[in-house]
Each structure stands twice: as structure tokens, then as C-alpha cells.
C-alpha beads as a LAMMPS data file, in Angstrom:
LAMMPS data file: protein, C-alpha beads

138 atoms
137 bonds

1 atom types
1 bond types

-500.0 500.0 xlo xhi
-500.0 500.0 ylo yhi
-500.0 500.0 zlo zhi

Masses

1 110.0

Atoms # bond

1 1 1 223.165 114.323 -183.746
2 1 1 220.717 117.026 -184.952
3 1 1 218.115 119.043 -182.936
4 1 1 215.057 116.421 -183.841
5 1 1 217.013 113.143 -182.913
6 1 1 218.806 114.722 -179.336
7 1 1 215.684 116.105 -178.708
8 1 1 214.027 112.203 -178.996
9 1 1 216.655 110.796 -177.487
10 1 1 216.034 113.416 -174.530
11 1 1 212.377 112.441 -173.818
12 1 1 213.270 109.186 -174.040
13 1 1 216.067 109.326 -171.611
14 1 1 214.265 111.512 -168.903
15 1 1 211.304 108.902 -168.606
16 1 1 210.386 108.738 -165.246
17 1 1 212.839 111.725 -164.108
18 1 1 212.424 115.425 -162.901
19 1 1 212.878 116.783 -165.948
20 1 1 209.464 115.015 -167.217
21 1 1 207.535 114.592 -164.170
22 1 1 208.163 118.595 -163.536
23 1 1 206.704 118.995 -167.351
24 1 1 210.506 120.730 -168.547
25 1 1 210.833 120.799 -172.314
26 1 1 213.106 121.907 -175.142
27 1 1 212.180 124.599 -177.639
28 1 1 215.974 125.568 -178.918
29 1 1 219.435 123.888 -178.663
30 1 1 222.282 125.510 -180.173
31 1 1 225.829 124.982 -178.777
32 1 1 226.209 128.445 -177.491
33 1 1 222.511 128.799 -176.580
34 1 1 219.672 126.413 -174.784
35 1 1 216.113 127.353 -174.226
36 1 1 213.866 125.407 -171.882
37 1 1 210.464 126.154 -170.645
38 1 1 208.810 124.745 -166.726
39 1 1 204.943 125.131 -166.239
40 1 1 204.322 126.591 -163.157
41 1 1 201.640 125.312 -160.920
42 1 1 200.699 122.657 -157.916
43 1 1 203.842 120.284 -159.490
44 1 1 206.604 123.651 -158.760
45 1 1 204.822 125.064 -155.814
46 1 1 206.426 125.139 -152.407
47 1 1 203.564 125.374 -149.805
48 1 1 202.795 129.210 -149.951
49 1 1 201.947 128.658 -153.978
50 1 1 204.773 130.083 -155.585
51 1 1 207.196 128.432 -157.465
52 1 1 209.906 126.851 -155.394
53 1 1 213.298 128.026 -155.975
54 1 1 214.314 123.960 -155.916
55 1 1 211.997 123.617 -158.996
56 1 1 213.721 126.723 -160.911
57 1 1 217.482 125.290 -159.749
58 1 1 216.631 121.796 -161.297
59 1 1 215.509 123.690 -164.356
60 1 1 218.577 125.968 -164.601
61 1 1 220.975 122.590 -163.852
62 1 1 218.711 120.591 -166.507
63 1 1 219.630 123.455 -169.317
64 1 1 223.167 123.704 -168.384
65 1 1 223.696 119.782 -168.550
66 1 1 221.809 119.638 -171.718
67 1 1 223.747 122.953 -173.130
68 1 1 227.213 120.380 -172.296
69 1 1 226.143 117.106 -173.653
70 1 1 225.656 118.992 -177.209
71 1 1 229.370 120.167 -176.908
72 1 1 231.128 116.909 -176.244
73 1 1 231.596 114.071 -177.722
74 1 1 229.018 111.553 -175.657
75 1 1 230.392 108.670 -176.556
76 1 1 233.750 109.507 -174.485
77 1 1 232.638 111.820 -172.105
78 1 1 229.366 112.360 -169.660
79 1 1 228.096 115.980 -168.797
80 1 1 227.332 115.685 -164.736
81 1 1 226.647 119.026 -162.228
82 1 1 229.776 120.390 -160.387
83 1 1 228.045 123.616 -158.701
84 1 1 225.076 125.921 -159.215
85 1 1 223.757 128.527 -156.906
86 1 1 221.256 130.989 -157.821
87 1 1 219.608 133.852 -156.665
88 1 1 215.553 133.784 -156.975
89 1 1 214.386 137.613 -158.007
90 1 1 210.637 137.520 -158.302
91 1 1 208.125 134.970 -156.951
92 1 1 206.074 133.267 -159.675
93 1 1 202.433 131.217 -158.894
94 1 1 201.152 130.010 -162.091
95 1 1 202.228 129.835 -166.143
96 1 1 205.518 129.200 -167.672
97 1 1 208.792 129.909 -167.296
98 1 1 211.514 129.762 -169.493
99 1 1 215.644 128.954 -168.943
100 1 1 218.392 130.514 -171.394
101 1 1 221.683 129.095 -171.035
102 1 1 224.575 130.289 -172.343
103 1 1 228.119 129.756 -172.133
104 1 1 230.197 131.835 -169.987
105 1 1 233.067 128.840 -170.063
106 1 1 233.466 125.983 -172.411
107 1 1 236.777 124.138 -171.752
108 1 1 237.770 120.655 -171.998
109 1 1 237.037 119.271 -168.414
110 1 1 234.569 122.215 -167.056
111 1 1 232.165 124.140 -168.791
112 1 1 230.087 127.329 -166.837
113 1 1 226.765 128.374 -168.168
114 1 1 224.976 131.317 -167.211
115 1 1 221.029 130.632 -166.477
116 1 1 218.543 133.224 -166.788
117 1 1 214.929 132.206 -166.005
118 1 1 212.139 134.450 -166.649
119 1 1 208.114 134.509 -167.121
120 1 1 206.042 135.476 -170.221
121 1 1 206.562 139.359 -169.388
122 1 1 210.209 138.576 -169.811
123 1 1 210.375 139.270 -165.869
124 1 1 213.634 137.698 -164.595
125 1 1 212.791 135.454 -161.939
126 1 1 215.938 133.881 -161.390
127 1 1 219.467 133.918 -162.013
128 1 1 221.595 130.961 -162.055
129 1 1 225.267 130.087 -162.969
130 1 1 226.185 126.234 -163.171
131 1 1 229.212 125.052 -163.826
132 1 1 229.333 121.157 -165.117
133 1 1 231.954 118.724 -165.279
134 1 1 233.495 116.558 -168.468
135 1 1 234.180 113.175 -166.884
136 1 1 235.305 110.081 -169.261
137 1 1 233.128 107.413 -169.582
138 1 1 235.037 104.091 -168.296

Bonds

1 1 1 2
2 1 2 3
3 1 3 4
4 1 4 5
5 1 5 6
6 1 6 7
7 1 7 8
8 1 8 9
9 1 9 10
10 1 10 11
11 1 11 12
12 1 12 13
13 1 13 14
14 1 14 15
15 1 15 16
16 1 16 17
17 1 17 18
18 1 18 19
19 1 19 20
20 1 20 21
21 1 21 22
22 1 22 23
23 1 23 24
24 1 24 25
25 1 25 26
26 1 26 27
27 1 27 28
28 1 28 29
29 1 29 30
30 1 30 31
31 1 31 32
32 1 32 33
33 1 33 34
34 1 34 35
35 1 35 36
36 1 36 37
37 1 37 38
38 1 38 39
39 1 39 40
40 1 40 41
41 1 41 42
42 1 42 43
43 1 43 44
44 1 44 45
45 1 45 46
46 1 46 47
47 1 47 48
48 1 48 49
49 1 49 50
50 1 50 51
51 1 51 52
52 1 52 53
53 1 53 54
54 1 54 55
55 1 55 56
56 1 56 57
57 1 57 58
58 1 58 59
59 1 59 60
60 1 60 61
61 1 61 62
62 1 62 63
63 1 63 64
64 1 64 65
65 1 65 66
66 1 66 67
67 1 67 68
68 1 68 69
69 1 69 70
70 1 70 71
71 1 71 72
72 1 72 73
73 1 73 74
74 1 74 75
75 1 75 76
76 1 76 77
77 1 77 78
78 1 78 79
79 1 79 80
80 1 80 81
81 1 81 82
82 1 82 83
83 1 83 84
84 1 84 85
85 1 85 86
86 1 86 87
87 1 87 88
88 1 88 89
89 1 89 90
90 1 90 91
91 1 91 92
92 1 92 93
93 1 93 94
94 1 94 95
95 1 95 96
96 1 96 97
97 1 97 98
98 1 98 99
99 1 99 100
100 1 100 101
101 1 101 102
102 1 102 103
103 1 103 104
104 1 104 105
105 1 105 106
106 1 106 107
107 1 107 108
108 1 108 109
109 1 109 110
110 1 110 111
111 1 111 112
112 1 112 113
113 1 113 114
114 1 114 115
115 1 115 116
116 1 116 117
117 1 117 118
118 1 118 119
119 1 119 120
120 1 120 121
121 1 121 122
122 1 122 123
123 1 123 124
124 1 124 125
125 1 125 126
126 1 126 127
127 1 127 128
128 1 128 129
129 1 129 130
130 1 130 131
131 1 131 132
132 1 132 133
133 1 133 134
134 1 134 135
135 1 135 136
136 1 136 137
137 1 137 138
């Protein structure tokens, strides 16, 4: 599936989800590299007005599950979250961030991406790691 039609089949998919109701979108998807950007603002807050770290951890799972559907085969396997933590570096209160996954791990039945998440300065806000499990479809 190229870029174009995943990227379709994507908004179509997350209808009525986080991802879209959060305002999460794709701007690049490679197999070794996944870029997603998160408006920041009343939808991301917690109550003091910055971004909530829960917001920026559904972000950094989102691009890691993303980053492993592109590397399997979808039609056998399913890309679901096995772990994440991340540590939240600088508070953020309004604008856009952006998630890079890469690989740190791609292997049959686990994959591990590496999540950095930072504002339009390129000011690291967070830093995630996710790792995501292959499961067969039954």
C-alpha cells in the first residue's frame, strides 16, 4: 500500500477515535521513519493549560503503532501496544507538536520505536520508547 492510500485508509479507520478527535495527523511514513504532528490547545490541556503528558503518550503510541502496521504484512498480523513510558521534558500550552518514530527494534513478534516529540523550535518536549506487539489475526 503506498503513502496516499495508508494514509486514506488511516483517516478513515480513526473516525471517531483519539487519534482524530485529538486533531493527530500524518505528514511522513517511511518504514524506518514516522512523522506525526498534535495541535496543542483546550483539546491536549490538562487543567493548568499545558499539554497533558496523556495527550503526548497517545501521540507517541499512535506513531509507533502506525510505524508497525507499515512493516507487516496486515492481512496476517495486527500491530497492538505492549509498553510505553515516557519522560515529559518541557511543558507546552499552545501550537503544534510533532512525533518522530524510529526503529530501535524491528523483529518478527516485537518491534521498539523510539519517540521523540518536540515543538516548532525543535524543543524536545518529550521522550518516549514504545514497544508494540505482532499478534496473528485469527
Amino acid at each position: 500500500m503506498d503513502k496516499d492510500s495508508f494514509i486514506a485508509f488511516m483517516k478513515e479507520r480513526s473516525q471517531n477515535t483519539a487519534i482524530r478527535t485529538l486533531g493527530i495527523e500524518i505528514v511522513e511514513l517511511t518504514p524506518d521513519r514516522v512523522v506525526m504532528t498534535m495541535p496543542v490547545g483546550p483539546a491536549t490541556h490538562q487543567p493548568a493549560g499545558i499539554l497533558h503528558g496523556g495527550a503526548s503518550v497517545l501521540l507517541a503510541e499512535t506513531a509507533a503503532s502506525i510505524a508497525s502496521e507499515i512493516n507487516i504484512n496486515k492481512e496476517k498480523h495486527a500491530a497492538v501496544g505492549l509498553e510505553i513510558n515516557a519522560n515529559h521534558l518541557k511543558s507546552k500550552k499552545d501550537g503544534i507538536v510533532t512525533a518522530v518514530a524510529t526503529p530501535l527494534h524491528k523483529g518478527r513478534k516485537t518491534m521498539v520505536w523510539e519517540i521523540k516529540i518536540s515543538d516548532e523550535n525543535n524543543q524536545l518536549i518529550c521522550i518516549s520508547r514504545c514497544t508494540v506487539a505482532i499478534i496473528d489475526k485469527k
